[in-house]
C-alpha positions as CSV (number, residue, x, y, z in Angstrom):
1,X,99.9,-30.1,-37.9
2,X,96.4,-29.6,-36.8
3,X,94.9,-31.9,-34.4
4,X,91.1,-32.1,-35.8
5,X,92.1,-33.6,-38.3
6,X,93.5,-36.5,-36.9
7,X,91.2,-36.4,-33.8
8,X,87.3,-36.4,-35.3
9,X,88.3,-39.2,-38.1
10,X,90.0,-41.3,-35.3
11,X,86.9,-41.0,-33.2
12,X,84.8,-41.9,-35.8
13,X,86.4,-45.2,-36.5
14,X,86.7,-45.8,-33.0
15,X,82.8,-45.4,-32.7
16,X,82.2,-48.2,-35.8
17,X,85.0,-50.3,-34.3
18,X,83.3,-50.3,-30.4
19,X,79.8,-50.4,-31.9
20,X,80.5,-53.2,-34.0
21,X,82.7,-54.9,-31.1
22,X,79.2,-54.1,-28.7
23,X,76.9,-55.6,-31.3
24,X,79.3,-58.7,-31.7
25,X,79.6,-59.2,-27.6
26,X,75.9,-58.3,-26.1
27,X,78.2,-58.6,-22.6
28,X,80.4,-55.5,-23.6
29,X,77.7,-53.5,-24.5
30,X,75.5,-54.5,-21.0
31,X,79.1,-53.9,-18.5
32,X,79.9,-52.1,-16.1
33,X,81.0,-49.6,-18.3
34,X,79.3,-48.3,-21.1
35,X,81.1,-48.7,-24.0
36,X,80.2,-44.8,-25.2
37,X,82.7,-44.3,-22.2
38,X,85.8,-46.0,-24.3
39,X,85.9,-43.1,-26.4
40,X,86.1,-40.7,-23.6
41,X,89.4,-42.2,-22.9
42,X,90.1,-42.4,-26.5
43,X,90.0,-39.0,-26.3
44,X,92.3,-38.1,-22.8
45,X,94.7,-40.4,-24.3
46,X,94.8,-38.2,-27.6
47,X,95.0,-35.0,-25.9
48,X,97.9,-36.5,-23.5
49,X,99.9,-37.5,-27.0
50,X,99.2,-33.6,-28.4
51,X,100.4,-32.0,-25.5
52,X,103.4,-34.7,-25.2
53,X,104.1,-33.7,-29.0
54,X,103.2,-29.9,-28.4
55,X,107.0,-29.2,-27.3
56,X,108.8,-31.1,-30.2
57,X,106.0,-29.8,-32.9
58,X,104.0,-27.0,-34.0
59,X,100.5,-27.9,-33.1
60,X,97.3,-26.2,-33.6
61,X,95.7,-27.1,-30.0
62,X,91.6,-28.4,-30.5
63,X,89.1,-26.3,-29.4
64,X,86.3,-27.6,-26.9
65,X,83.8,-27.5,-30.2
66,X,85.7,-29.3,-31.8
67,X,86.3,-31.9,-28.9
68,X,82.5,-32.0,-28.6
69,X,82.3,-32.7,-32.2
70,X,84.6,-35.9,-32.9
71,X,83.2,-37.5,-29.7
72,X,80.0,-36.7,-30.5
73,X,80.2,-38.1,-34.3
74,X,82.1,-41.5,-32.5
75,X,78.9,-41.6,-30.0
76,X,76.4,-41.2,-32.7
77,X,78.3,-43.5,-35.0
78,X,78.6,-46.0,-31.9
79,X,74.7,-46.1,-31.6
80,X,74.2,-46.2,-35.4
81,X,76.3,-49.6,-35.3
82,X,74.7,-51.0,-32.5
83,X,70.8,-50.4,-32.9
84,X,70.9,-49.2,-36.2
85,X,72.4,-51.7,-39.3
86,X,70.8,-54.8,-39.7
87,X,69.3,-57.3,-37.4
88,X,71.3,-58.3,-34.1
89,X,72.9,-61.6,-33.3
90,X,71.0,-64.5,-33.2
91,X,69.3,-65.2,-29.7
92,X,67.5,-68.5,-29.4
């Protein structure tokens, strides 16, 4: 099994999930902790699961670039969701 090509599609949906959670919630997206920050541990719980799964089967390891990459594409996916489709909720 290679991990990139479970890791940069999960990140991507988790991008379009949290930046369509943050655009839904205003409050999530103004916390204590940025949302961007979600998929950072996203991505330590997915390397914990590889290396757990490393001893029972053959696993190509991801490379730093590719890290880079899938969180990357979630952040930029993140930010297209929240300031980029359509208009915001309704604030009166």
């Amino acid at each position: 099994m290679i991990a990139r090509n479970i890791y940069v599609p999960i990140m991507c949906f988790a991008g379009v999930v949290i930046g369509g959670y943050a655009r839904a919630n205003p409050a999530f997206a103004n916390g204590s902790i940025p949302p961007y920050v979600w998929l950072l541990g996203l991505s330590l719980i997915f390397d914990f699961a590889m290396m757990a799964l490393a001893g029972r089967i053959a696993i190509v390891p991801l490379t730093m670039n590719v890290r880079v990459f899938g969180f990357m594409s979630g952040v930029v996916l993140y930010m297209l969701m929240l300031h980029g489709f359509g208009v915001g909720p309704a604030t009166s």
